[in-house]
C-alpha positions as CSV (number, residue, x, y, z in Angstrom):
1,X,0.0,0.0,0.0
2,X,1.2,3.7,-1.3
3,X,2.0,5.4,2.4
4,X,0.7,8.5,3.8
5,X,3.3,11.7,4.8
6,X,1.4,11.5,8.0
7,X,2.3,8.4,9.2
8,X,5.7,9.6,9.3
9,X,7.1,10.7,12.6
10,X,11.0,12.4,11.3
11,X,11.0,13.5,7.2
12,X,14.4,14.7,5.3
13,X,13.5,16.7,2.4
14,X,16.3,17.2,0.0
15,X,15.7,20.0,-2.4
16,X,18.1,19.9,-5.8
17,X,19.8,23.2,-7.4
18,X,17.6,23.4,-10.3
19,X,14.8,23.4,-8.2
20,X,16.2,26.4,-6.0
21,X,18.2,28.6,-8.5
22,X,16.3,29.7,-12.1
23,X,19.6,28.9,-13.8
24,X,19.0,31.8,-16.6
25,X,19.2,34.5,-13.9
26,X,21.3,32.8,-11.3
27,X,18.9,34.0,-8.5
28,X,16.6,31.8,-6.1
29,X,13.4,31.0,-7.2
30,X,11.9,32.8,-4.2
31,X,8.2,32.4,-4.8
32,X,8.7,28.7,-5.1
33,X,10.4,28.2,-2.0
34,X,8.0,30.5,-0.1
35,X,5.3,27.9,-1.5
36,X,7.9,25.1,0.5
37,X,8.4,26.4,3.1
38,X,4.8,26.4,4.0
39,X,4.2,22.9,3.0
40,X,7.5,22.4,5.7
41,X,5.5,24.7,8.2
42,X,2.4,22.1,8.3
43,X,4.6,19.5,8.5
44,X,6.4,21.1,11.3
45,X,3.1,22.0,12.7
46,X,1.3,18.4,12.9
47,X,4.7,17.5,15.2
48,X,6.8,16.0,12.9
49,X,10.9,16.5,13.1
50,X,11.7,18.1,10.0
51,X,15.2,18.4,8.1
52,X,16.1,19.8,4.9
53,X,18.8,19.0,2.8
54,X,19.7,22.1,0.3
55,X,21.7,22.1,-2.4
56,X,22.0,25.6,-4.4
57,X,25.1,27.2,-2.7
58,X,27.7,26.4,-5.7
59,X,24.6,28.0,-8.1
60,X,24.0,31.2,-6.1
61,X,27.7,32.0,-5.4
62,X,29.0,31.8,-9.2
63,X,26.4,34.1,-10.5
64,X,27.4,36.6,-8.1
65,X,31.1,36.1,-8.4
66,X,30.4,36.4,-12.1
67,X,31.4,32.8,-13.0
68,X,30.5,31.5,-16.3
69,X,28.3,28.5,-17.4
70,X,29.9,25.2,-17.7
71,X,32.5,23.3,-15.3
72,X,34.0,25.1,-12.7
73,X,37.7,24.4,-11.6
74,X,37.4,23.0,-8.1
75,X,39.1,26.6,-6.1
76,X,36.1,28.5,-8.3
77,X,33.6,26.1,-6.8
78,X,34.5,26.0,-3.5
79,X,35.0,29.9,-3.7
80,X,31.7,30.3,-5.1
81,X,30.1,27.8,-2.4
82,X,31.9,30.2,0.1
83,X,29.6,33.2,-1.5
84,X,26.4,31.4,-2.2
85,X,26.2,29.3,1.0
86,X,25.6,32.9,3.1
87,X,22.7,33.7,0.9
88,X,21.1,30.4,1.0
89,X,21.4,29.9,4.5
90,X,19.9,33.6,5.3
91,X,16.8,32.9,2.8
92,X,16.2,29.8,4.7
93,X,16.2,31.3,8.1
94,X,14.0,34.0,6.5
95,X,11.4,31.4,4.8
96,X,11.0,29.9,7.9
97,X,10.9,32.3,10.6
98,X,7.9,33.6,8.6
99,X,5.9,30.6,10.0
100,X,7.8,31.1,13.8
101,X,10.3,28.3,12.8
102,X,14.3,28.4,14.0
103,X,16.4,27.5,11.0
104,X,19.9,25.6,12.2
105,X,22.8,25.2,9.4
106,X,24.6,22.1,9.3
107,X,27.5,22.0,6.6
108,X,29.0,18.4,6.3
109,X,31.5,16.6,4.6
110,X,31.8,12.7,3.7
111,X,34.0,12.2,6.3
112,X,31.9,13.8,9.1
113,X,29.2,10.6,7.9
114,X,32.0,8.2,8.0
115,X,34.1,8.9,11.0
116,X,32.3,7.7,14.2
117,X,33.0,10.4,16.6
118,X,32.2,13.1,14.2
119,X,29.1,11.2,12.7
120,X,28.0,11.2,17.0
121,X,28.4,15.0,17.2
122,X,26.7,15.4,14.2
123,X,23.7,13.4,15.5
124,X,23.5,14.8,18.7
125,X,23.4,17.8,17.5
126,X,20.8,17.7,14.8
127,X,18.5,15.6,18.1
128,X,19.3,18.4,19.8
129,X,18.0,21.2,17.7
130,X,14.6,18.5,16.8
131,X,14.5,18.5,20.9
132,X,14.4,22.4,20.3
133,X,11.8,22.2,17.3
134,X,14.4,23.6,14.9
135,X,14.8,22.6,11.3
136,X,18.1,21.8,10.8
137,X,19.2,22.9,6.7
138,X,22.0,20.9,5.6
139,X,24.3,21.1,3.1
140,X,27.6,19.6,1.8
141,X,30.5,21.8,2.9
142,X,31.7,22.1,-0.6
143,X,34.2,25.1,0.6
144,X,36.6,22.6,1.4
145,X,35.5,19.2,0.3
146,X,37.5,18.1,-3.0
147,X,36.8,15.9,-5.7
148,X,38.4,12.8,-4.4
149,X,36.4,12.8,-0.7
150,X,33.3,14.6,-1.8
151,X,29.6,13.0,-1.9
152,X,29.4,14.4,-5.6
153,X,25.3,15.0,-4.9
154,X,22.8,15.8,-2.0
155,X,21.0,13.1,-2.9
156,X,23.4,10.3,-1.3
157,X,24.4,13.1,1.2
158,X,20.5,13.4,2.2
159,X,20.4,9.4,2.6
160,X,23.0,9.6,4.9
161,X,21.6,12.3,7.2
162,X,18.5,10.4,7.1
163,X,19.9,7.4,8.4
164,X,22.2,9.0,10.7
165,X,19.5,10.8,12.2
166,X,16.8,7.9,12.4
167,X,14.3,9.3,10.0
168,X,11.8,7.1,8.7
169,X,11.0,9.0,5.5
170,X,13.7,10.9,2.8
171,X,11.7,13.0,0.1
172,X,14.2,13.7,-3.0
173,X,12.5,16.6,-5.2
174,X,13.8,17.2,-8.1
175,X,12.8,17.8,-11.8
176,X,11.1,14.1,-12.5
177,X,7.9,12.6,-10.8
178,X,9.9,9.1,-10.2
179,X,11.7,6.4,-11.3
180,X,10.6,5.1,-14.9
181,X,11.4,1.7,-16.5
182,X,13.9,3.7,-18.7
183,X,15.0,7.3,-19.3
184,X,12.0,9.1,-20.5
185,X,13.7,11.2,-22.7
186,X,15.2,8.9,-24.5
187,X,12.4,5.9,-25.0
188,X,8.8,7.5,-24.8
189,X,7.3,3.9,-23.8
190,X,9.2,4.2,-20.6
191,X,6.7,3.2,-17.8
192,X,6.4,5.2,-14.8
193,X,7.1,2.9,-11.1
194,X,4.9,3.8,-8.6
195,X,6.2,1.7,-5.6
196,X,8.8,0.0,-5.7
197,X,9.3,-2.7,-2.9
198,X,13.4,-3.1,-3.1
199,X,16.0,-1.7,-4.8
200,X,17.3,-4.8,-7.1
201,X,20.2,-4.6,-10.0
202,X,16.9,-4.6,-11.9
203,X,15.3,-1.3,-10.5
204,X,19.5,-0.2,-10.7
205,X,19.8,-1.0,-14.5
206,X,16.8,1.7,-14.8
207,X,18.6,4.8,-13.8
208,X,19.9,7.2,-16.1
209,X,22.3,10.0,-15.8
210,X,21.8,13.3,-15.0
211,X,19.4,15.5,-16.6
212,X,19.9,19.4,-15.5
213,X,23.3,21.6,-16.1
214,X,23.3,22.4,-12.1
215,X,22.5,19.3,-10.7
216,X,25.3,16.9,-10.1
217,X,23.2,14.1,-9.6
218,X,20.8,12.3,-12.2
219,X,18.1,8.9,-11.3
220,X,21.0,6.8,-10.6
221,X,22.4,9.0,-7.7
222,X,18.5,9.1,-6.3
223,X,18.4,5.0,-6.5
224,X,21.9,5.1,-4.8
225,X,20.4,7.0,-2.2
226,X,17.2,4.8,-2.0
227,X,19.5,1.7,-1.7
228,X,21.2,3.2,1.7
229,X,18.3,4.8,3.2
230,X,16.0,1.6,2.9
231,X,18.6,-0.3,4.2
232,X,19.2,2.2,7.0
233,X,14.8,1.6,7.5
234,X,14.3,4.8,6.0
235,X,11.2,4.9,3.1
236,X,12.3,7.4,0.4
237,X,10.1,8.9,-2.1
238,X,11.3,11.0,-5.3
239,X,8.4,13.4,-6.4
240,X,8.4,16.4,-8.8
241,X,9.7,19.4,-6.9
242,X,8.6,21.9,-9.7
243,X,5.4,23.1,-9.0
244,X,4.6,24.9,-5.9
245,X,3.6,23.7,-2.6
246,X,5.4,19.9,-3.9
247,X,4.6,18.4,-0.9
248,X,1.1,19.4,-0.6
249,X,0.7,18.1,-4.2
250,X,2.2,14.2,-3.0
251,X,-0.6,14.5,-0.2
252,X,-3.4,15.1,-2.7
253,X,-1.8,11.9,-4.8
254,X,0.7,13.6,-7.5
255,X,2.5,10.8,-9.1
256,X,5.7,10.0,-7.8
257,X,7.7,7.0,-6.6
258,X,7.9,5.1,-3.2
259,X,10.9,3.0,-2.4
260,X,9.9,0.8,0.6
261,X,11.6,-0.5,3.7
262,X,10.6,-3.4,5.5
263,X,12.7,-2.3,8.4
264,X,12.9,1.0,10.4
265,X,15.4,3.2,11.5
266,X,15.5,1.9,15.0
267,X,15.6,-2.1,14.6
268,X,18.4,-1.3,11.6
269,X,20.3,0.8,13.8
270,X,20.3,-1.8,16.4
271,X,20.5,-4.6,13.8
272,X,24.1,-3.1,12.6
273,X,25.4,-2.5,16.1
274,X,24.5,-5.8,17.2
275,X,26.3,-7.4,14.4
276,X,28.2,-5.3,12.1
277,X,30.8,-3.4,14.5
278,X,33.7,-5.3,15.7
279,X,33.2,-4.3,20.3
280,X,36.9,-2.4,21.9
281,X,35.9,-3.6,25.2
282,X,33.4,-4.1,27.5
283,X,31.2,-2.7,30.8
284,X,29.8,-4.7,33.6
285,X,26.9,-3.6,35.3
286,X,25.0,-4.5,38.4
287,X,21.8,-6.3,39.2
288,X,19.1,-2.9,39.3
289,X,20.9,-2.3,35.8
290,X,20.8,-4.9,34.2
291,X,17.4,-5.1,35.5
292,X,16.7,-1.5,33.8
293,X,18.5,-2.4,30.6
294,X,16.1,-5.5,29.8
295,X,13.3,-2.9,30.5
296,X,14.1,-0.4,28.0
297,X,16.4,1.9,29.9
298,X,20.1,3.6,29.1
299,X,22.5,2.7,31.6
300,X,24.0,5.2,33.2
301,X,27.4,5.4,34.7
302,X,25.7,4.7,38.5
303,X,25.0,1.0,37.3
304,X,28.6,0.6,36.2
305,X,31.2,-1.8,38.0
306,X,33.9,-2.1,36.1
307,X,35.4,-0.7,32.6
308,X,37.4,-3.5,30.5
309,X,39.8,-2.6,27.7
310,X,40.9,0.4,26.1
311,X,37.8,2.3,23.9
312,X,37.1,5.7,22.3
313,X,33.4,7.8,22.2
314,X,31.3,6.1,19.6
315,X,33.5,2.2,19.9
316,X,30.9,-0.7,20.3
317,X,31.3,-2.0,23.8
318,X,29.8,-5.6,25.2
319,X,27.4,-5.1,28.1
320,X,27.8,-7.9,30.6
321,X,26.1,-8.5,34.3
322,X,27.9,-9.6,37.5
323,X,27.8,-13.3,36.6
324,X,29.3,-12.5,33.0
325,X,26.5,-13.2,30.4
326,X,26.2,-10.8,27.6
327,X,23.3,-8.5,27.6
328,X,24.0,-6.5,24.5
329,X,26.5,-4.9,22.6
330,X,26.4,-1.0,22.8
331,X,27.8,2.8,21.5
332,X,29.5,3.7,24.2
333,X,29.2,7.8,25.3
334,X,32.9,8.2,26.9
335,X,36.4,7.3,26.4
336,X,37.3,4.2,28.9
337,X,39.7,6.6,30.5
338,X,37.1,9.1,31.9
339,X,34.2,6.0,31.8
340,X,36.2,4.7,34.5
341,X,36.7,7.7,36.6
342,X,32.4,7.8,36.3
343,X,31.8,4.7,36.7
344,X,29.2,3.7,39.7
345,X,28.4,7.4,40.4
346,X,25.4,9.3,40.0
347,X,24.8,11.2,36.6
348,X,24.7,14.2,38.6
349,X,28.4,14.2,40.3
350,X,29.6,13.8,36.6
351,X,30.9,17.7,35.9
352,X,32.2,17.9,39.5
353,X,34.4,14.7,38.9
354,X,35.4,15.6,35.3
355,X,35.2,19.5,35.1
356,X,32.6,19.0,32.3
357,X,29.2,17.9,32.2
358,X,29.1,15.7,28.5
359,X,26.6,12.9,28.5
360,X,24.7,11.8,31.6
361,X,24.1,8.5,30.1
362,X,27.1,5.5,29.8
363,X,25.3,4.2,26.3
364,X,21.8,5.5,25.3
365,X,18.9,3.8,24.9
366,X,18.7,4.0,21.4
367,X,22.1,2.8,20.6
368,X,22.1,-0.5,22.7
369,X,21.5,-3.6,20.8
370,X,20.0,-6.1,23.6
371,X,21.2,-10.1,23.8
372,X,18.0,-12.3,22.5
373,X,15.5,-12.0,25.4
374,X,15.7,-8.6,26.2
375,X,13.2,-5.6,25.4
376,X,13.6,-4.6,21.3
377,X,15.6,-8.1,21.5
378,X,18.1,-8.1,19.3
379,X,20.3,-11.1,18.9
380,X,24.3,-9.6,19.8
């Protein structure tokens, strides 16, 4: 069945260059993205986290540097993102403080999604400003990314926010209503896909390339992304971005294209942890945590005994009681050196025994994969 936005509890919307910038004038398309910003506003408004991922920066900045059209040498582009990225990010705190909503920027790079302790700052602070109802605007810091470590496209960039960030829907706009059985400018029998239930070589073999002079991305960059957000849990949907009020016009049924997960952000998350990560070291915990953790708690450092083996912030750590068996496998918050100087004492006494505050949890909730038998049981 064809899901509903309002089902969805945390949405990434990704909105292209060509959809943003009329590339004839080089200036933002500022009606349009009035129109968005009030679809994002009702979004916003029925309690959804919201999160947008805009591209337009390199656009902006090289029609006010006075940059010709055509391919940019990669100090012209990054100078040119250095220009365009204060414009965007002003008209996107303008849009939506017109509808009472704080606009945050976020500028990544691959390696801020790839490195763990930098992918953990990034998270905590993008939950942070959703704790704060902000809309965090993101957006590839192309002022210093080069060629060799850079996404090349927000599409695969918006994927990873979305699965970094637990969101259970991605919505590409762009300049095409969905994925079709072929390119439709090049075979006008091409079928259009409504839903499509997993991204197979077959669905793969459908993409073409890219299809606008300012995007960098093309179909097979959006089934790239669809590929790692569904496994992430994340449903994704690409929909024409080129009328106003886009998403408005997917609620009222405008054709575009679902690509299903039969996961969700949460049970994949946990699912990797539990499996995928290779554990540093280990905590054991006493009987009222262990207790709490097989109820769906964090643990906190008061339900700590002991620290083994040497670990950084974001290393997967086993969880173990006083008799030894494994309870989970975990993201740990600390390094072991200052874990173990926490370790059995109240959350509280944490910033006079460090000098700091940090996190008053040992591993959250939500990144603790449980042994099979506990709450969420996930097998470790």
């Amino acid at each position: 069945m064809t899901p509903s936005l309002g089902q969805f509890r945390r949405v990434v919307v990704k909105v292209g260059s060509a959809l943003l910038v009329d590339r004839h004038k080089g200036r933002l398309n500022h009606a349009w993205l009035a129109a968005l910003a009030e679809d994002l506003a009702d979004l916003h408004g029925r309690g959804a986290d919201v999160l947008v991922v805009s591209s337009g920066a390199i656009a902006l900045g090289r029609s006010v540097l006075g940059l010709g059209a055509g391919a940019l040498r990669l100090e012209d582009s990054q100078a040119a993102a250095a220009v365009g990225q204060i414009a965007l990010a002003r008209t996107w705190a303008e849009v939506l403080a017109h509808h009472g909503i704080t606009a945050g920027q976020i500028l990544l790079t691959l390696s801020d999604t790839e490195e763990r302790r930098r992918y953990l700052n990034g998270r905590a602070t993008i939950g942070r400003l959703f704790e704060m109802r902000a809309v965090p605007v993101v957006n590839e810091n192309d002022t210093v990314a080069t060629s060799e470590i850079r996404y090349g496209d927000n599409d695969r960039l918006a994927a990873r926010v979305a699965t970094m960030t637990g969101a259970d829907l991605l919505i590409l706009f762009s300049d095409v209503d969905g994925l079709y059985t072929a390119p439709p400018a090049l075979d006008p029998t091409a079928a259009h896909i409504p839903i499509v239930p997993a991204v197979t070589p077959a669905i793969e073999a459908m993409a073409g390339e890219a299809a606008s002079l300012l995007s960098r991305g093309g179909m097979r960059t959006k089934v790239d992304a669809a590929r790692i957000a569904t496994a992430g849990g994340t449903h994704m949907l690409i929909a024409d971005g080129r009328h106003k009020n886009p998403l408005r016009r997917v609620q009222d049924g405008a054709r575009c294209t679902w690509f299903l997960t039969s996961s969700s952000p949460a049970t994949a998350r946990k699912t990797w942890i539990a499996g995928a990560l290779e554990p540093r070291g280990g905590l054991r915990v006493d009987a009222g945590a262990a207790r709490a953790l097989r109820g769906g708690a964090s643990l906190l450092p008061v339900g700590v005994t002991h620290v083994e083996g040497e670990f950084s912030r974001g290393d997967a750590v086993v969880v173990r009681d006083a008799a030894g068996t494994v309870l989970g496998r975990g993201l740990v918050a600390w390094d072991a050196s200052l874990a173990r100087q926490i370790a059995g004492r109240p959350s509280r006494e944490i910033a006079g025994i460090l000098g700091f505050s940090g996190r008053t949890e040992m591993i959250h909730r939500d990144d603790l994969a449980l042994a099979a038998g506990g709450a969420g049981e996930v097998a470790a």
